[in-house]
N, CA and C atoms of all chains as a GROMACS GRO file, in nm:
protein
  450
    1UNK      N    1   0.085  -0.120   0.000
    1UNK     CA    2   0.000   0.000   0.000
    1UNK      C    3   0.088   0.125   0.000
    2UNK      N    4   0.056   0.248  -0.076
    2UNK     CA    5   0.088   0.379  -0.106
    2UNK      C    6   0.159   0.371   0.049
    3UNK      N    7   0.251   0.483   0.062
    3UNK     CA    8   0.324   0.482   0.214
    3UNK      C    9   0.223   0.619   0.252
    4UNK      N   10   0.180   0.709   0.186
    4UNK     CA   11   0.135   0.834   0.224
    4UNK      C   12  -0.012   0.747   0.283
    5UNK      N   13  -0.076   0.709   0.178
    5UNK     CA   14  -0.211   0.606   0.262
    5UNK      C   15  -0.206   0.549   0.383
    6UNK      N   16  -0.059   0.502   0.366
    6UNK     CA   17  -0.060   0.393   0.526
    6UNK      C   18  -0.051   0.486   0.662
    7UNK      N   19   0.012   0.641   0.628
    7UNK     CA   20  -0.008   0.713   0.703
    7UNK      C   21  -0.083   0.760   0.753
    8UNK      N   22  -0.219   0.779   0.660
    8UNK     CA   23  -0.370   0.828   0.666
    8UNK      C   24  -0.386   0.692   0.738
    9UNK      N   25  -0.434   0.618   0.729
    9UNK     CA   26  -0.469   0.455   0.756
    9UNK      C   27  -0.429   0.489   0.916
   10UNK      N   28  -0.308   0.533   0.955
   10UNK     CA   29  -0.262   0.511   1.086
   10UNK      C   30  -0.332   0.638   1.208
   11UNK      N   31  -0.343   0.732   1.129
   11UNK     CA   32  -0.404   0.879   1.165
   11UNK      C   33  -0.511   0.801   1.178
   12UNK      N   34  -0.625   0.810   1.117
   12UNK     CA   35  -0.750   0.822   1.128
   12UNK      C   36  -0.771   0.714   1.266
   13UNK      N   37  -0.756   0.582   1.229
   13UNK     CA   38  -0.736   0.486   1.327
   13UNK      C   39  -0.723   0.540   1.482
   14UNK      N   40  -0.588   0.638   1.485
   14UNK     CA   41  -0.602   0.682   1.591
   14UNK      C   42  -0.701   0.792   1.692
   15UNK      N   43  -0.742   0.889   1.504
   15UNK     CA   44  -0.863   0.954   1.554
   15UNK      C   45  -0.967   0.912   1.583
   16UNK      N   46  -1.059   0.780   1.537
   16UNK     CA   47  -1.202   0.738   1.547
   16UNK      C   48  -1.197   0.609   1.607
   17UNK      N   49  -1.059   0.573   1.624
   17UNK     CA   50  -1.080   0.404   1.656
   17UNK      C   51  -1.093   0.281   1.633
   18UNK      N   52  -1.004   0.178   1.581
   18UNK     CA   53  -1.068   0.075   1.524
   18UNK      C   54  -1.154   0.025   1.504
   19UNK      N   55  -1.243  -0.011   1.607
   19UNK     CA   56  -1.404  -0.063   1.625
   19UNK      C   57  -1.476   0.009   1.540
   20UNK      N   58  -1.492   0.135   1.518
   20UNK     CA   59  -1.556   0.244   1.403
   20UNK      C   60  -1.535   0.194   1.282
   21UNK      N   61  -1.427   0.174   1.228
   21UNK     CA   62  -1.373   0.208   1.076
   21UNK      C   63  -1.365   0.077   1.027
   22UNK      N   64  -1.422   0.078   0.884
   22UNK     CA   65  -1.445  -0.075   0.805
   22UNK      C   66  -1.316  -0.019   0.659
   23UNK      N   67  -1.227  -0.094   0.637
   23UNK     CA   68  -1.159  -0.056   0.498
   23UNK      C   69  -1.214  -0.152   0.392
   24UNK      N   70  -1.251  -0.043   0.287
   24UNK     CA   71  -1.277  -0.084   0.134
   24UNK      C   72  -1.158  -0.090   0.057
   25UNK      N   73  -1.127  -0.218  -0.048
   25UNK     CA   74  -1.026  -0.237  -0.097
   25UNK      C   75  -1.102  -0.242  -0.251
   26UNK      N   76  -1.052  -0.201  -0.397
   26UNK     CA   77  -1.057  -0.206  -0.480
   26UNK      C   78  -0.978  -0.281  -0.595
   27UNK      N   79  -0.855  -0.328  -0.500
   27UNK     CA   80  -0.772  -0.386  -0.594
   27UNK      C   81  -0.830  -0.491  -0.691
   28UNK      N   82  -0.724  -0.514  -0.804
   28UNK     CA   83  -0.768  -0.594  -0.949
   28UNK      C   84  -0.744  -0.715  -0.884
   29UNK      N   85  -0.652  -0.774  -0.803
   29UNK     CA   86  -0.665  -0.900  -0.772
   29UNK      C   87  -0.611  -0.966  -0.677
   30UNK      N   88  -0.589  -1.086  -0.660
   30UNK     CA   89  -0.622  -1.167  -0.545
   30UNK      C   90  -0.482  -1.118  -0.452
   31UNK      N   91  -0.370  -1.116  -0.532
   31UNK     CA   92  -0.249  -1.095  -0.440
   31UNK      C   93  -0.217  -0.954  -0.384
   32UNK      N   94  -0.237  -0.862  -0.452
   32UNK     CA   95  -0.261  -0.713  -0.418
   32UNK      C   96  -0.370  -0.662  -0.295
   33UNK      N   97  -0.491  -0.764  -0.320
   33UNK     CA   98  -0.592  -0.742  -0.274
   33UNK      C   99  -0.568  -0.781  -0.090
   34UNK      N  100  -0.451  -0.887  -0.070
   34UNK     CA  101  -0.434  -0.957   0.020
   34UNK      C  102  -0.314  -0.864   0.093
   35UNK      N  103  -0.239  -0.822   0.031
   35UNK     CA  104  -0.100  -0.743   0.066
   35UNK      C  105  -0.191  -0.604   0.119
   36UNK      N  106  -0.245  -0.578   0.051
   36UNK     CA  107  -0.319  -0.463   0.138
   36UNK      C  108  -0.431  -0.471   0.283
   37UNK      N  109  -0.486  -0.554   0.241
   37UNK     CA  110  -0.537  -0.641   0.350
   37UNK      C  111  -0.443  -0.657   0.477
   38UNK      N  112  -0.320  -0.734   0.468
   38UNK     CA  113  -0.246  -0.733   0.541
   38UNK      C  114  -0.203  -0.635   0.659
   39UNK      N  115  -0.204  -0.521   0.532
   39UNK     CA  116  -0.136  -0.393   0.580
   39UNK      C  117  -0.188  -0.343   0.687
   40UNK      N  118  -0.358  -0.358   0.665
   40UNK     CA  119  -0.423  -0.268   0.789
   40UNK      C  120  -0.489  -0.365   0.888
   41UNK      N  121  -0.440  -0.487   0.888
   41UNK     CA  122  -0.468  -0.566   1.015
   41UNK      C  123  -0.359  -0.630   1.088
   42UNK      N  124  -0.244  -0.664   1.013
   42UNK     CA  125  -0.125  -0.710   1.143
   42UNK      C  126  -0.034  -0.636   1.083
   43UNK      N  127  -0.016  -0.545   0.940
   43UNK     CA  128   0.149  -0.469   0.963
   43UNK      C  129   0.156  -0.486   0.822
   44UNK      N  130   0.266  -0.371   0.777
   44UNK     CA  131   0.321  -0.382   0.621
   44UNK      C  132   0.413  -0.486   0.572
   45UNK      N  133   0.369  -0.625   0.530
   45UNK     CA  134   0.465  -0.705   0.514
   45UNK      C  135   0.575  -0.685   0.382
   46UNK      N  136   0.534  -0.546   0.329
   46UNK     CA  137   0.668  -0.515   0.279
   46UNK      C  138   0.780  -0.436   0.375
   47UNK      N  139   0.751  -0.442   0.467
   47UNK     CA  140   0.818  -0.362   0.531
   47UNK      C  141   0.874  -0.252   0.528
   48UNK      N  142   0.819  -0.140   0.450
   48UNK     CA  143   0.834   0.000   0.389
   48UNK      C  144   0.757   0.106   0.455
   49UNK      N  145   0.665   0.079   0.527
   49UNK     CA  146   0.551   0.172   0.544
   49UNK      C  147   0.592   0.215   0.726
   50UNK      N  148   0.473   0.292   0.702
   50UNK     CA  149   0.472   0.369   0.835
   50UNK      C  150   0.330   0.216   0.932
   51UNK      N  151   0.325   0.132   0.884
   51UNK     CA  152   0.243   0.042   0.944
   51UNK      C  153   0.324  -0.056   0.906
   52UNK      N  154   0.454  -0.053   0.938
   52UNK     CA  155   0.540  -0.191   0.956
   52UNK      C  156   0.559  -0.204   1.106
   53UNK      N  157   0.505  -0.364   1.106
   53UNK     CA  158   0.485  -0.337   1.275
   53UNK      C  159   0.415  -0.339   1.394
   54UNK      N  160   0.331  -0.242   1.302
   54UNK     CA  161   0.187  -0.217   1.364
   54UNK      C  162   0.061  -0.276   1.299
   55UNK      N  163   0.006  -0.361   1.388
   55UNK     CA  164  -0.109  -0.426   1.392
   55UNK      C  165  -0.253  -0.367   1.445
   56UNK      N  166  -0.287  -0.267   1.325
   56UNK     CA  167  -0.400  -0.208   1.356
   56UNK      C  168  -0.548  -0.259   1.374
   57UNK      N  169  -0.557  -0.420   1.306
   57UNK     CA  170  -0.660  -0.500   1.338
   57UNK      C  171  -0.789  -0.471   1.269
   58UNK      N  172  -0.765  -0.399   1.153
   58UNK     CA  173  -0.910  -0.303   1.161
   58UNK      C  174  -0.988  -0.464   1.014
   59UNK      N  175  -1.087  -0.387   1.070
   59UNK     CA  176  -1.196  -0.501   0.974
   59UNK      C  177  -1.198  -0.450   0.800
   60UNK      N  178  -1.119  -0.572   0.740
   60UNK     CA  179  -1.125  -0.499   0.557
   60UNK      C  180  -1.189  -0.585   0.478
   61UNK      N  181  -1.240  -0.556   0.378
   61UNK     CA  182  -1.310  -0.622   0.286
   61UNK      C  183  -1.314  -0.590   0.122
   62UNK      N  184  -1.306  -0.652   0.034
   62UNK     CA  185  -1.254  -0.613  -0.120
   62UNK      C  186  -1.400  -0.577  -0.154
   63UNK      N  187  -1.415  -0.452  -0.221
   63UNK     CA  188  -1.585  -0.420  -0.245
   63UNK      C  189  -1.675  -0.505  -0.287
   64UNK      N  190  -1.622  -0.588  -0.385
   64UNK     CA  191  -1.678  -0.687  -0.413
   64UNK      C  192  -1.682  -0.857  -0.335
   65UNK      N  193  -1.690  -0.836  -0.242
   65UNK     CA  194  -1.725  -0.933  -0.125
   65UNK      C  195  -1.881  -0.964  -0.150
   66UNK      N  196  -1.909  -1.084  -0.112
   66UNK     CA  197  -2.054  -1.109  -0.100
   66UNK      C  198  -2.125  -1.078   0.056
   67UNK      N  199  -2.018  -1.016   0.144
   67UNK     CA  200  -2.027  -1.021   0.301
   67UNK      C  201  -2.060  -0.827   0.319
   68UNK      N  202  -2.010  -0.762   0.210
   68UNK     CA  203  -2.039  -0.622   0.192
   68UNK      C  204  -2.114  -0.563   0.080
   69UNK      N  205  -2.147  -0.652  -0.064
   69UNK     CA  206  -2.200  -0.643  -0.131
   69UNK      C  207  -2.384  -0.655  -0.139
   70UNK      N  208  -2.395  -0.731  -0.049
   70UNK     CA  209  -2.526  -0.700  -0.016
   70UNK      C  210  -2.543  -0.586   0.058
   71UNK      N  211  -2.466  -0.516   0.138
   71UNK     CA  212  -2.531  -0.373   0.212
   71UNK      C  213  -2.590  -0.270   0.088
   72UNK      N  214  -2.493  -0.274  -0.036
   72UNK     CA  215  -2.556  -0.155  -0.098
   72UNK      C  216  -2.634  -0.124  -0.176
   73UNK      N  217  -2.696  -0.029  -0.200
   73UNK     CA  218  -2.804   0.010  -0.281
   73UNK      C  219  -2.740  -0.098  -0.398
   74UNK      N  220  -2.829  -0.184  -0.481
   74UNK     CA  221  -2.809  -0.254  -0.615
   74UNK      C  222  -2.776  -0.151  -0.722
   75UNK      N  223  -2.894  -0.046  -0.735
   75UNK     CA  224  -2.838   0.045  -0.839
   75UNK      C  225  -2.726   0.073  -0.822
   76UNK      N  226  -2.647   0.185  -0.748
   76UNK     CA  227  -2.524   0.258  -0.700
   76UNK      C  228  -2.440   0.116  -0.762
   77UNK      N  229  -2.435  -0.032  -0.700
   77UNK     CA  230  -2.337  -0.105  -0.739
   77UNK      C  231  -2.326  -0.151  -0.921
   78UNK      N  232  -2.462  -0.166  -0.950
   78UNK     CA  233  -2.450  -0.175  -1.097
   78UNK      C  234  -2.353  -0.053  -1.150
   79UNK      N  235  -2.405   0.047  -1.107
   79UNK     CA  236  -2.333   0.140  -1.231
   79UNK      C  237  -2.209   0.178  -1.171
   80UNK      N  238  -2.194   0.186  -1.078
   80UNK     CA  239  -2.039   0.229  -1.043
   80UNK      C  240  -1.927   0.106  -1.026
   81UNK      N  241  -1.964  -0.059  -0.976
   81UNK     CA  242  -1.894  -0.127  -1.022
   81UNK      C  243  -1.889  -0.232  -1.097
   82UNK      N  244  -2.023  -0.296  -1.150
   82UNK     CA  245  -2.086  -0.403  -1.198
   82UNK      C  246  -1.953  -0.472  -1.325
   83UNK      N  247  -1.969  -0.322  -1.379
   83UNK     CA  248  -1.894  -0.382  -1.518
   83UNK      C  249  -1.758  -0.394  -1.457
   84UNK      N  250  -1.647  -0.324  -1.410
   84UNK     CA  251  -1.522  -0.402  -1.326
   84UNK      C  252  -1.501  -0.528  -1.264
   85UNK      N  253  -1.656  -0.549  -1.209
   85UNK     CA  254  -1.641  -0.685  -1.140
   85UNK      C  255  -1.647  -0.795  -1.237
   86UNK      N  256  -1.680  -0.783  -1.332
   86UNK     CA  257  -1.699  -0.910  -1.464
   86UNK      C  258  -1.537  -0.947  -1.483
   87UNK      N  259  -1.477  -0.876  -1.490
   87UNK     CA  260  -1.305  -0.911  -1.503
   87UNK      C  261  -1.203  -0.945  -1.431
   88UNK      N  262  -1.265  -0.917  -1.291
   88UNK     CA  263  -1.212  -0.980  -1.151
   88UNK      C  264  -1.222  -1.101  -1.151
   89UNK      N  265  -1.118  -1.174  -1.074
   89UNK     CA  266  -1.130  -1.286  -1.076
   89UNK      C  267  -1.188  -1.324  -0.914
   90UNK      N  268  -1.320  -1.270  -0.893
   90UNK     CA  269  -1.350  -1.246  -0.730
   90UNK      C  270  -1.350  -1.338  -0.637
   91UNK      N  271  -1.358  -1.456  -0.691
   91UNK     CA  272  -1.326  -1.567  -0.649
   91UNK      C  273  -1.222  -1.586  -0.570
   92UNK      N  274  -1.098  -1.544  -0.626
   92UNK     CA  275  -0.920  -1.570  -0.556
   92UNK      C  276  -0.950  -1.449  -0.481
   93UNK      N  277  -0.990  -1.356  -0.510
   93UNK     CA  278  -0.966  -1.231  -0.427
   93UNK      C  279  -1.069  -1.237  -0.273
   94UNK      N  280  -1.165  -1.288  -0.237
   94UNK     CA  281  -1.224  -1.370  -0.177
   94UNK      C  282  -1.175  -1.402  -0.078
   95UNK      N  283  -1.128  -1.530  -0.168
   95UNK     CA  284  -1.021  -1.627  -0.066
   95UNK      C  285  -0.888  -1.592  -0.017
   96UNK      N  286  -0.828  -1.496  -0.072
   96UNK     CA  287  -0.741  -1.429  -0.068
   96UNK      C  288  -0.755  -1.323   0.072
   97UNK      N  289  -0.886  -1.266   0.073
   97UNK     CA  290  -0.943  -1.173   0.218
   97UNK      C  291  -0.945  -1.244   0.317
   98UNK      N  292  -1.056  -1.363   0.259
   98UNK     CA  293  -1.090  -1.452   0.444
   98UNK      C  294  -0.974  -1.529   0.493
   99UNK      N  295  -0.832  -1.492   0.391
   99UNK     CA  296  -0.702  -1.586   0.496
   99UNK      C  297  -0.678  -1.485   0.542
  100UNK      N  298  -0.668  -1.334   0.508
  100UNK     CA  299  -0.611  -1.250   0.606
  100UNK      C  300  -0.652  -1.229   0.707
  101UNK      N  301  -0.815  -1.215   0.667
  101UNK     CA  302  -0.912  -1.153   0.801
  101UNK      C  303  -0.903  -1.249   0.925
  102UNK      N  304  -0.828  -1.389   0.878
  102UNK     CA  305  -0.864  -1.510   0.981
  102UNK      C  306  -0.696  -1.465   1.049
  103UNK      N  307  -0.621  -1.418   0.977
  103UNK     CA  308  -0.520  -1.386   1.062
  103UNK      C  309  -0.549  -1.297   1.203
  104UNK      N  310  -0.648  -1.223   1.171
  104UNK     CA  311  -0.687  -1.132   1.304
  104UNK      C  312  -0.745  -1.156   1.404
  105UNK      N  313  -0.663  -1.158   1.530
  105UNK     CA  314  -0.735  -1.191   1.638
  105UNK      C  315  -0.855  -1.206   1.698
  106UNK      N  316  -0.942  -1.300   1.712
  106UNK     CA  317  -1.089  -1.244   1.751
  106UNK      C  318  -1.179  -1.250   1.626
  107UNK      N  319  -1.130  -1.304   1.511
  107UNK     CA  320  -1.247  -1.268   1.401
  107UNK      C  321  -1.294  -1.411   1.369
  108UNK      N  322  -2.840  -0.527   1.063
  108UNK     CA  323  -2.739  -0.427   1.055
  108UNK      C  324  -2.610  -0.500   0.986
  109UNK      N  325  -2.582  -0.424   0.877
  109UNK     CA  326  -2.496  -0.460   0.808
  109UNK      C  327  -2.358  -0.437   0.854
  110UNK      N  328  -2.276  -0.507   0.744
  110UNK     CA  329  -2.120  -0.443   0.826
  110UNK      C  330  -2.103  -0.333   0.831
  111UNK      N  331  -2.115  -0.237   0.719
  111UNK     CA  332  -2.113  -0.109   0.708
  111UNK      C  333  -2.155   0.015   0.768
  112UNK      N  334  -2.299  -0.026   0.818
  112UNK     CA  335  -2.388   0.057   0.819
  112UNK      C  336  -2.365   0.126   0.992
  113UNK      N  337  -2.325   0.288   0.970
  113UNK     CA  338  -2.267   0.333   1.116
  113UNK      C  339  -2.159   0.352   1.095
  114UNK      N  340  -2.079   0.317   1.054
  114UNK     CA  341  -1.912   0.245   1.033
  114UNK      C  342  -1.835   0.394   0.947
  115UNK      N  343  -1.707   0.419   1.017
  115UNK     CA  344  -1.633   0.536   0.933
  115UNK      C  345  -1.576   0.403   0.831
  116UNK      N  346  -1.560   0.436   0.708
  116UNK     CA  347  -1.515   0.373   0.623
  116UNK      C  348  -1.374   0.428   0.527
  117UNK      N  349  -1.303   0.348   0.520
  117UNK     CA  350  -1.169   0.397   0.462
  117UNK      C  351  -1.136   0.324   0.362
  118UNK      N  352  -1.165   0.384   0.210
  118UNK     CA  353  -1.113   0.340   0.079
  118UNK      C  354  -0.991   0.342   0.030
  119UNK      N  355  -0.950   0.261  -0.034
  119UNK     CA  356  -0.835   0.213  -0.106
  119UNK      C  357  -0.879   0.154  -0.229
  120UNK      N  358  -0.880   0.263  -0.296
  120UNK     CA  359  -0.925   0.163  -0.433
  120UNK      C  360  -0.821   0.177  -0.543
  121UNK      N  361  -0.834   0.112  -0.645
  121UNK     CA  362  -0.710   0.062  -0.749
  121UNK      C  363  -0.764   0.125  -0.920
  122UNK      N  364  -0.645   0.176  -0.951
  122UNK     CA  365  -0.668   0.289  -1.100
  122UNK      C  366  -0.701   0.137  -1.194
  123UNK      N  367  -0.670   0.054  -1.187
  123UNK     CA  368  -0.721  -0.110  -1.234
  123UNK      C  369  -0.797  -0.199  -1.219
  124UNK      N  370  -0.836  -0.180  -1.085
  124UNK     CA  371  -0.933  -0.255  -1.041
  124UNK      C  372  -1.041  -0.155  -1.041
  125UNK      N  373  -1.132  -0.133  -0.948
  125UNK     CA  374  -1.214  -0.053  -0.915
  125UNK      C  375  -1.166   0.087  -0.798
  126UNK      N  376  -1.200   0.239  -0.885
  126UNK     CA  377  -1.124   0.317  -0.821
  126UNK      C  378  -1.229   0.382  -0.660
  127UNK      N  379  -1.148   0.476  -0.616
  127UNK     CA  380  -1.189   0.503  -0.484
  127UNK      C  381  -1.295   0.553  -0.456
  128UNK      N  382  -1.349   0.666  -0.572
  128UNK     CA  383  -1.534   0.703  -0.566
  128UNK      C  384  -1.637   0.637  -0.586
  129UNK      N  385  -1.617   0.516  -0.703
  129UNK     CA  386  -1.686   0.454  -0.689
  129UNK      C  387  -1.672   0.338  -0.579
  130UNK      N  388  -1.602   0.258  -0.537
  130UNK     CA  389  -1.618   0.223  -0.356
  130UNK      C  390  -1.726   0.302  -0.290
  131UNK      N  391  -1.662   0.450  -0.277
  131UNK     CA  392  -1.694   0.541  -0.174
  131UNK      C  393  -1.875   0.600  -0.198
  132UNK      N  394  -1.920   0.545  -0.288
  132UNK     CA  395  -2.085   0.573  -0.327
  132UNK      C  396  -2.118   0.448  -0.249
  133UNK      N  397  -2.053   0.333  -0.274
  133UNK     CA  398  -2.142   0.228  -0.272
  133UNK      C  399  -2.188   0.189  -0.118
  134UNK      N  400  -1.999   0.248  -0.077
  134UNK     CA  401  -2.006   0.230   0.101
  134UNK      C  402  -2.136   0.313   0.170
  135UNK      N  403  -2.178   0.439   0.120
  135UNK     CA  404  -2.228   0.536   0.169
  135UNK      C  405  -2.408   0.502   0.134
  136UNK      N  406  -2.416   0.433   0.035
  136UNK     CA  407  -2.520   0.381  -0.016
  136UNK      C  408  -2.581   0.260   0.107
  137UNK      N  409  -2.459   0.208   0.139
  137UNK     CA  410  -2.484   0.150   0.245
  137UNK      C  411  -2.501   0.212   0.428
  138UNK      N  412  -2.499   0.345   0.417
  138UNK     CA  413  -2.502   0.404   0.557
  138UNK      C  414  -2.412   0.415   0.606
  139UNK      N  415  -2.274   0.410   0.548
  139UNK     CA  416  -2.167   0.395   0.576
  139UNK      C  417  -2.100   0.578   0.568
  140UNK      N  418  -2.018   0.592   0.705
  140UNK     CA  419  -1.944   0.729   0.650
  140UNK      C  420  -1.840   0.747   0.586
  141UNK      N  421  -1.741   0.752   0.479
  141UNK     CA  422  -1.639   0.757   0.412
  141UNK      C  423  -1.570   0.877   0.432
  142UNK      N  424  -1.467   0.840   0.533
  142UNK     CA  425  -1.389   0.948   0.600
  142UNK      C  426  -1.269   0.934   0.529
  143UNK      N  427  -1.173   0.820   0.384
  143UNK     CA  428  -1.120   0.849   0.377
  143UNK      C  429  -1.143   0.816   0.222
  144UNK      N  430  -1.082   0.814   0.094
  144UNK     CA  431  -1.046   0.784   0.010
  144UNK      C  432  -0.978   0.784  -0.084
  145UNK      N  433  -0.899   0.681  -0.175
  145UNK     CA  434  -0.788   0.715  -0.214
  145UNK      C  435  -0.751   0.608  -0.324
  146UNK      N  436  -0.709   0.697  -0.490
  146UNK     CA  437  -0.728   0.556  -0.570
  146UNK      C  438  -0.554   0.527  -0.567
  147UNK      N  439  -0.568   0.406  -0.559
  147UNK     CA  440  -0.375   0.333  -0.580
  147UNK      C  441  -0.346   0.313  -0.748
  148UNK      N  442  -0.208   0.266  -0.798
  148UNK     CA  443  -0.198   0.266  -0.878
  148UNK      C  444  -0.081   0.206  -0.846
  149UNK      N  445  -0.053   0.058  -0.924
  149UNK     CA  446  -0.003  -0.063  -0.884
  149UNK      C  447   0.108  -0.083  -0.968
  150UNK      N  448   0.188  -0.023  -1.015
  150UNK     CA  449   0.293   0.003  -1.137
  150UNK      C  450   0.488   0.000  -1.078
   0.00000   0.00000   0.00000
């Protein structure tokens, strides 16, 4: 993840709190999707960032999850991501989330 | 009550995958507040 993001990521966290804040991920796919994932629940496993280290724990999910995809309006998701998601391979990216999220304590 | 719904929400979205406004409608569509957002670019 961007290092300037991971900084925001670490700010806000500290302003509102973990328990508050849900992260949306957009990435194209399964391995990206997971490395970022990573980032904001046990630490930057590239070890570059300002969240190397730090295990912020926070709850993430790739938009196209079937666990967050039902919250939203259907319209809003047709047109803003419907057609992106046809080329995802959402499947790996998926499976790719629920190994990270299972990395987190308590989930 | 959904996951979202209540929830400050923080985007990361991808200039390849799906970028950060559109996330940030869908989260909000869901009752969700989007306090942050931000599109990546994976190059």
């Amino acid at each position: 993840m961007d290092l300037e993001n991971q900084k925001r990521v670490k700010e806000l966290t500290e302003e509102f709190g973990a328990g508050n804040i849900v992260v949306l991920l957009g990435a194209a796919e399964g391995e990206a999707s997971g490395i970022a994932a990573e980032t904001v629940t046990v630490g930057d496993p590239t070890f570059a960032g300002p969240l190397t280290g730090v295990s912020l724990g926070l709850p993430v999910y790739h938009v196209c999850e079937e666990e967050v995809k039902e919250a939203y309006d259907p319209d809003v998701y047709e047109e803003q991501v419907s057609m992106m998601e046809m080329v995802l391979d959402v499947d790996e990216i998926a499976e790719e989330m629920k190994a990270i999220r299972a990395l987190k304590p308590g989930s | 009550m959904s996951i979202l719904e209540g929830k400050k929400v923080i985007v990361i979205g991808d200039r390849d995958g799906i970028p950060g406004p559109a996330i940030a409608l869908c989260a909000e569509s869901a009752g969700a507040e989007v306090i942050f957002s931000a599109t990546e670019c994976f190059v």
